[in-house]
N, C-alpha and C positions, 0 to 999 in steps of 0.2 A: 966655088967652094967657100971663101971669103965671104960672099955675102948670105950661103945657107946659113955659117958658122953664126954671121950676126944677127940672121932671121931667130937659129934659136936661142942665142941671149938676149934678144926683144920679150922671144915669149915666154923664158922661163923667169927675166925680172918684171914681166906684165902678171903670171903667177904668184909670183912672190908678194908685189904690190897687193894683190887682190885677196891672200891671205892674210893682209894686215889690214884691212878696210877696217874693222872695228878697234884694232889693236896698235894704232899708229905710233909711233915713239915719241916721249913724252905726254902720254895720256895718262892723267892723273885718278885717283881714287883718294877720299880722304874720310876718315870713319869717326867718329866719337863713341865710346863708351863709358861706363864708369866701372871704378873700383873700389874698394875698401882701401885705404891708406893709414893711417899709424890712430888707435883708438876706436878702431872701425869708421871714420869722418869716411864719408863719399869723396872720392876724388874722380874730375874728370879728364880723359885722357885724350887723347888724339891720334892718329896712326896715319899715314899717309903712303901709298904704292902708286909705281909709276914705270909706266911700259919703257926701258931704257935701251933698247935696240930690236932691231929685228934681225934673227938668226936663224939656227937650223938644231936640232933635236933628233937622232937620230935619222936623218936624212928629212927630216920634217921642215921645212918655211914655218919659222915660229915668231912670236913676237915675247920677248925675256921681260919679266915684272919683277921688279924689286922692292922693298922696304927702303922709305930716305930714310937719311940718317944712322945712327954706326947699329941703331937697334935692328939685327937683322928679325925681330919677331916682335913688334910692337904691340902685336894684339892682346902679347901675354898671354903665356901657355899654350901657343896653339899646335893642334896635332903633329902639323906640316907645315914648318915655316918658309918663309919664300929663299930663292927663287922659284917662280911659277914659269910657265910657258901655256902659251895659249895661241890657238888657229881659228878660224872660222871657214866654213865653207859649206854651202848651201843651208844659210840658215842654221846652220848645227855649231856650238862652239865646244872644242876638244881642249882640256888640259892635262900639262904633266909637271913633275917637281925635278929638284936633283934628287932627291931621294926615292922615287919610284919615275922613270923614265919613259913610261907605257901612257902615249895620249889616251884620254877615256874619255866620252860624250860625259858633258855638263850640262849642255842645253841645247833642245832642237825650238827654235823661234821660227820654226814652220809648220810646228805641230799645230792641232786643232782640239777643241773641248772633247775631253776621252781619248787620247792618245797619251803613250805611255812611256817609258823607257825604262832601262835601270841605269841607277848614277853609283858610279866607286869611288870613293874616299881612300887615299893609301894613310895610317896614323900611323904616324913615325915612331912616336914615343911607345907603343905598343906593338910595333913591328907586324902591323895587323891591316886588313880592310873592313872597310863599311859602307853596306850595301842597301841601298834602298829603292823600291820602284815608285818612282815620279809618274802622278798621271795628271794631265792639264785639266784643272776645274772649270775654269773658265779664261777667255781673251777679251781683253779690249782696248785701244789706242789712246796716248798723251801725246800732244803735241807741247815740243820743245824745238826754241830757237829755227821756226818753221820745218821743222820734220814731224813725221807722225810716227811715233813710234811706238813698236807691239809690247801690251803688258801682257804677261800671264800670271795668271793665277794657280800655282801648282801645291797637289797633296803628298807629301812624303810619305811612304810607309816602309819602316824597318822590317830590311830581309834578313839579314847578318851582320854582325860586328860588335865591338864593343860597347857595352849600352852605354858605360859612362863618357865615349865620346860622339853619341848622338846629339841629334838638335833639338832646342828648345821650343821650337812649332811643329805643328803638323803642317801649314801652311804658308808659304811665302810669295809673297810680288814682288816681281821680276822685271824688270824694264830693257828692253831691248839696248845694247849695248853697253849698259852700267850694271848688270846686271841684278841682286837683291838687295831691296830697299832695307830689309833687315838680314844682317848677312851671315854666313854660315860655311862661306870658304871666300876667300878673295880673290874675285870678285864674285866666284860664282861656287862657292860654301865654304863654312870655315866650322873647325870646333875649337874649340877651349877643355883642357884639360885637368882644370882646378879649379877651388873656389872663388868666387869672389870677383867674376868676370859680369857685369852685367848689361844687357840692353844697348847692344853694338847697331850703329844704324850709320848708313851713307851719308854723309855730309855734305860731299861735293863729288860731281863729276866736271872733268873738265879735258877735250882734245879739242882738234880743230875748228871742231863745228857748231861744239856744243857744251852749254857752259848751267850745268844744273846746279840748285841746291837742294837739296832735301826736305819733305814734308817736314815742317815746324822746326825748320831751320831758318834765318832771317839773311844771312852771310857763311862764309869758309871759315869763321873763325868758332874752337873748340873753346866748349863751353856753355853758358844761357847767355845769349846774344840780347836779351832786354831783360835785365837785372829786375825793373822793376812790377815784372809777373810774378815774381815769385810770391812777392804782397798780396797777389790779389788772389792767392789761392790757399786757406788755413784745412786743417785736419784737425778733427776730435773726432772721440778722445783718442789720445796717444800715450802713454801706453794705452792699449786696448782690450777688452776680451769680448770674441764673438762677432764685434765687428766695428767699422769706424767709419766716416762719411767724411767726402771731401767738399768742401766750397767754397766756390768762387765770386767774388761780388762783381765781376763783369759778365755774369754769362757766358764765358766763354763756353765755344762748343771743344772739348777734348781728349784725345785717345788714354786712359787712363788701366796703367800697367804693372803689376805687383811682380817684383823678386823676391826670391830667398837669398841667401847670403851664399849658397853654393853660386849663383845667378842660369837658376830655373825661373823659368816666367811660370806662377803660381794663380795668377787672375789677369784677366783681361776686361775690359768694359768703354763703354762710350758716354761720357759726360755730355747730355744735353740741355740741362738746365744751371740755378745755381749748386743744386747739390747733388752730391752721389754717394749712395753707399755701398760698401764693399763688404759682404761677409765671411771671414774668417775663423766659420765655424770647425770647419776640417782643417786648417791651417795648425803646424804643429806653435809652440811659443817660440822666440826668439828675434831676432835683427831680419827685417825687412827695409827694401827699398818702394819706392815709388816713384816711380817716372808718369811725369802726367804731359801730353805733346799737346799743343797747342798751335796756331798759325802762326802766333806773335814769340815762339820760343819753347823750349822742353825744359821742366820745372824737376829737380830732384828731391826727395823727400823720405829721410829716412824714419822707420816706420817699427814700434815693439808691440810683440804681441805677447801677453801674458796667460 
């Protein structure tokens, strides 16, 4: 009897272990975004979550994420602030909050191009849900820190909920175990519920095995990580009407990203020479941002249109 009793606390802490493969304790996640700060000046911010135990969620083997620091909601404004809880199992990763306690599929990393689901959002501040069916555009594999690991490339489409805390793509990549490069719950979607939140993107992942930075990211450190790109990239005219062109005297090749000051992503575009222009004919007038990414660092660029 003794030794059944320890065969099955072998295999219910080999379960346990095995629901936490992706979600080990102490796995970090570290975001940047910008804000509007006193004058409207762009300020950039920092956020950082971190898997701090592994527990149990209504009888569920969960692994508990929290916010460092005393800011339980760094991201500012967000629907649902943490704690999260998160599982993995066969490929699929389920999340729940303290505020809505019902695991829901976030992500199946075994689905295939045209496979679908729907993803639930619980939004706290509106005592509401937000429904959208996810279907996979495309896959294809990164290797990091000698793993190969599965991107997807998935399309959201609003089923239900509240519009104003929908997301600002239709589209996002997904990296197997860090989940969205631009992200939209933590780690796997997020909303903002106010103005002035813009262009949240992954900075760093880092657990035992693996230690990323983020595209046009240089280091973990919040902020423009080489000061002196930001020289090598001017805008006219600013103010603007109709439209404005960016250039660069290094060629760089660059993802170049327009906000509004609510932080709706209003333009998108790919810089491949010295210059680029951006039309702003349907754009209403007022405070824009510009974010332009680059290899060597992400350039901020506040932006008026008349």
């Amino acid at each position: 009897m003794k030794n059944f009793l320890l065969l099955l606390t072998f295999i219910s802490s080999s379960l346990f272990a095995q629901e936490a493969t992706w979600f080990e304790t102490g796995t970090s996640w570290k975001y940047q975004y910008q804000t509007f700060g006193f004058l409207d000046e762009i300020e950039t911010v920092g956020a950082e979550y971190v898997i701090t135990e592994q527990t149990t969620l209504n009888s569920q083997p969960c692994a508990r994420m929290e916010a460092v620091g005393d800011n339980p909601n760094p991201l500012g404004c967000n629907a649902n602030p943490a704690p999260y809880y998160f599982y993995e199992t066969n490929d699929s990763i389920f999340f729940a909050s303290d505020y809505d306690q019902t695991f829901r599929l976030a992500f199946d990393f075994g689905a295939e191009p045209g496979d679908s689901w729907e993803f639930t959002y619980p939004v706290e501040v509106y005592g509401d849900y937000t429904t959208y069916l996810v279907t996979v555009d495309s896959i294809s594999t990164v290797q990091q820190d000698g793993q190969d690991l599965k991107v997807m490339f998935l399309d959201y489409n609003l089923i239900s909920g509240e519009p104003s805390s929908s997301m600002e793509l239709e589209q996002y990549t997904v990296i197997e175990k860090m989940g969205a490069t631009q992200i939209f719950f933590v780690p796997f979607g997020y909303w903002h519920v106010c103005e002035g939140v813009i262009g949240t993107f992954l900075l760093c992942f880092t657990d035992a095995t693996t230690s990323y930075v983020g595209d046009g990211f240089t280091s973990c450190t919040v902020g423009l990580n080489n000061p002196q790109v930001s020289d090598f990239f001017q805008i006219a005219p600013n103010p603007s009407q109709g439209s404005f062109a960016v250039y660069n005297s290094k060629n760089f090749t660059a993802e170049i990203n327009l906000y509004s000051i609510s932080g709706s992503l209003v333009y998108s575009g790919q810089m491949q020479n010295e210059m680029h222009t951006v039309n702003t004919d349907i754009l209403s007038p007022g405070l824009y941002v510009l974010n332009i990414r680059t290899e060597a660092g992400v350039i901020h660029k506040k932006i008026v249109l008349e």
